[in-house]
N, C-alpha and C positions, 0 to 999 in steps of 0.2 A: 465838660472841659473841651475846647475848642482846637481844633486841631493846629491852629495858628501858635498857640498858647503851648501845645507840649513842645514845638517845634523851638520858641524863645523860651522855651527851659533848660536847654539843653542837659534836659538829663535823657541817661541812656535807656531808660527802662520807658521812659514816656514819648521819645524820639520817634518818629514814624519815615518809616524809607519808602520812597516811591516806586512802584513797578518798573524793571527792567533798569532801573538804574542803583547806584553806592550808597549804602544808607549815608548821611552827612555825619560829620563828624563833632560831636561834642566837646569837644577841647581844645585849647588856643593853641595853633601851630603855626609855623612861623610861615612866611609866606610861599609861593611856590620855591623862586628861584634859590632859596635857602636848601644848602647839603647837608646833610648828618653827618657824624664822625668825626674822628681827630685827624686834622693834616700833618701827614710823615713830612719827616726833613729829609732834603737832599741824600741820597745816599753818595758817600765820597769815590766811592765804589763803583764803577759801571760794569755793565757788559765787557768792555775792551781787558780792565783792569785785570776783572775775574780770572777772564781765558786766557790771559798772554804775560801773567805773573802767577808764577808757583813760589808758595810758602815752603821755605824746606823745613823739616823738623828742626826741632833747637832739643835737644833731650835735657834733665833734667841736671843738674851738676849734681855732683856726688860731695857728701859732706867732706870737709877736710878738717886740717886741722885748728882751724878759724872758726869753728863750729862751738855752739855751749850746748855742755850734756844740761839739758832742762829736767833729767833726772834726779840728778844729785843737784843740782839748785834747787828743785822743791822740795829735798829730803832737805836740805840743809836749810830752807823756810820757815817750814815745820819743825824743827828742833831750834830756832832762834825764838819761836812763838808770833809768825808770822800768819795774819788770819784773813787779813782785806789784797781785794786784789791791787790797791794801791800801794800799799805797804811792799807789795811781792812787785813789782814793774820796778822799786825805788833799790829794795834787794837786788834782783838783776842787774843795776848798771851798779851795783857799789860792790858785784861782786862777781869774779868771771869764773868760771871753770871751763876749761875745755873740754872738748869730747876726744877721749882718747880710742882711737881706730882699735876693734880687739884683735887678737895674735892671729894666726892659722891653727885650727886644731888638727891634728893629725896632718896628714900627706901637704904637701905646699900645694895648694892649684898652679894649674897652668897659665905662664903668660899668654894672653889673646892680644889682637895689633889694640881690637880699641885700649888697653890699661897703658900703651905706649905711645900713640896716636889717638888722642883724645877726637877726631874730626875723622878717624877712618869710619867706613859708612861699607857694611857687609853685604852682599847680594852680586847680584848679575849687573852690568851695564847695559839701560835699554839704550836703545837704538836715536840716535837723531831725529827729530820729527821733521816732519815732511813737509816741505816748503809749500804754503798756498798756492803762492804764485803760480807754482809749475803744476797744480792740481788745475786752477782755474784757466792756464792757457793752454791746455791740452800736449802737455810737452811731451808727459810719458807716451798718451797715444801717439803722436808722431813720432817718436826714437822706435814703438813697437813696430809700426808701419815701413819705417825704414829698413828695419832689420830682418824684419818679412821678404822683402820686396830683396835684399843683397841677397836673402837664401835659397829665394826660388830662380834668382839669375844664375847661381853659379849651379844650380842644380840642374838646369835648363842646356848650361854648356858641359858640363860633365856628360848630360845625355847624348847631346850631339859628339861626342868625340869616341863616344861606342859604336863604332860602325858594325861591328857583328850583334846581332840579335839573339841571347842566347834563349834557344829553342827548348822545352821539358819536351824529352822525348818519354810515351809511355812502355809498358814490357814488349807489347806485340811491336811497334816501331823497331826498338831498339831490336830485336829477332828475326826480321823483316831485313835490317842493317847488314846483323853480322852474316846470315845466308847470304847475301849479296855479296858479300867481298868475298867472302870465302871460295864461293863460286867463282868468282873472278881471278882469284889467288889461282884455284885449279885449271884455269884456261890460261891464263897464261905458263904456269908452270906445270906444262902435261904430266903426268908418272904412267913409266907403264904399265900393261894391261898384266892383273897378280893369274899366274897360271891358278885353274881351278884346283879347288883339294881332290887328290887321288890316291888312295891308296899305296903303298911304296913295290907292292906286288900286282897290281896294276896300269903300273906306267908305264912298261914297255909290251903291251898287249895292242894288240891292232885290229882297228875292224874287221868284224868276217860279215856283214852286211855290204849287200849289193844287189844295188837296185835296177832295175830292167832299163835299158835307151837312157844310161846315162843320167835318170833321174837324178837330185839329188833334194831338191825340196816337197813336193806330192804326188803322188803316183795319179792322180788325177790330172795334175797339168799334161797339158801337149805338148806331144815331143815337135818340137821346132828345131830344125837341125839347117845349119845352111849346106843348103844345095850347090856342087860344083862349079865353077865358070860355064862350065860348056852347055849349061844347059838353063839357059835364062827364059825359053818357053814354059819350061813345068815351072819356075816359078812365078812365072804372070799369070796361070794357071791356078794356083796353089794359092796367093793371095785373097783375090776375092770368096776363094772357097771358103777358107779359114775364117772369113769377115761375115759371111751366109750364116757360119757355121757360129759365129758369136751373136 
């Protein structure tokens, strides 16, 4: 069998694929430019739609008195010898009961606003949504820029109107301080000098100490004594001695 011949057979078992290339394909398919699948219809619906309309809930209405108990119409079906569902559809409109709402058992419930205000809607109020516009022209950043810029002006002038600079002084400063004035307080305001403590048997006792040539601070200093008017030789004399002598 010719390799020509399994190629126009298109069968898959006898088909032969060439190196490096897709085996061909055995079955009539349509030509290239031909798509697969089914084409969707218009959606009515776009993008814009989506985002810029909200569905609010519709809740569900509560049965009233316009309502059929389908209860007792199938009990009452069934005891006429009703059996096809056509027979029971033809029942229904030749024959109506209502549904009677039942009583309260025990405590009355609470009125709530929705039993009064069928359209009241319970929760928090969110917030406004936030306008594009002023998202995409940069509004908020400039109102934040502006109010930056009023805060550090008037902070700016406030500084300037402190003319004293107030100083942290530390413990030694402030110590360093109050010695200073205090000292100051006592030069200007002299007190006098507090007599020493002395005994009360004591105080009128008087020196019996006496020191030779009038000393009175060390017996070693020189007695320096001025020498008369009349005799200004011994002390031109006497000078230079004393200065030998020191």
């Amino acid at each position: 069998m010719s390799e020509a011949y399994c190629n126009r057979s298109r069968n898959a078992v006898l088909v032969k694929d060439e190196i490096g290339k897709a085996k061909p394909s055995v079955y009539d398919l349509p030509p290239e430019g031909f798509t697969f699948g089914r084409s969707e219809p218009a959606d009515a619906e776009g993008a814009r739609e989506v985002t810029m309309h909200w569905a609010s809930h519709v809740p569900r209405p509560k049965p009233g008195p316009d309502c059929q108990d389908f209860r007792k119409l199938n009990r009452a079906a069934a005891k006429s010898g009703i059996r096809h569902a056509r027979d029971l559809a033809e029942f229904r409109k030749s024959t109506d009961i209502k549904l009677v709402p039942p009583g309260p058992l025990g405590v009355l419930p609470k009125v709530i606003p929705s039993d009064v205000i069928p359209s009241f809607a319970y929760g928090t109020k969110s917030r406004p949504s936030t306008p594009i516009t002023h998202v995409i022209g940069n509004q908020y950043a400039t109102e934040s820029e502006e109010a930056l810029a009023v805060h550090y002006r008037v902070l700016e002038e406030n500084q300037q109107k402190q003319e004293r600079r107030l100083i942290k002084l530390t413990k030694a400063s402030k110590e360093r301080i109050h010695e200073a004035r205090q000292k100051m307080k006592e030069w200007r305001n002299p007190q006098e000098p507090k007599e020493p403590f002395k005994l009360t048997k004591f105080k009128k006792v008087t020196s019996k100490l006496k020191l030779p040539g009038g000393l009175r601070e060390c017996a070693s200093a020189p007695a320096l004594q001025r020498l008369p008017d009349e005799q200004p030789e011994a002390l031109a004399h006497t000078v230079p001695v004393a200065q030998a002598a020191g």
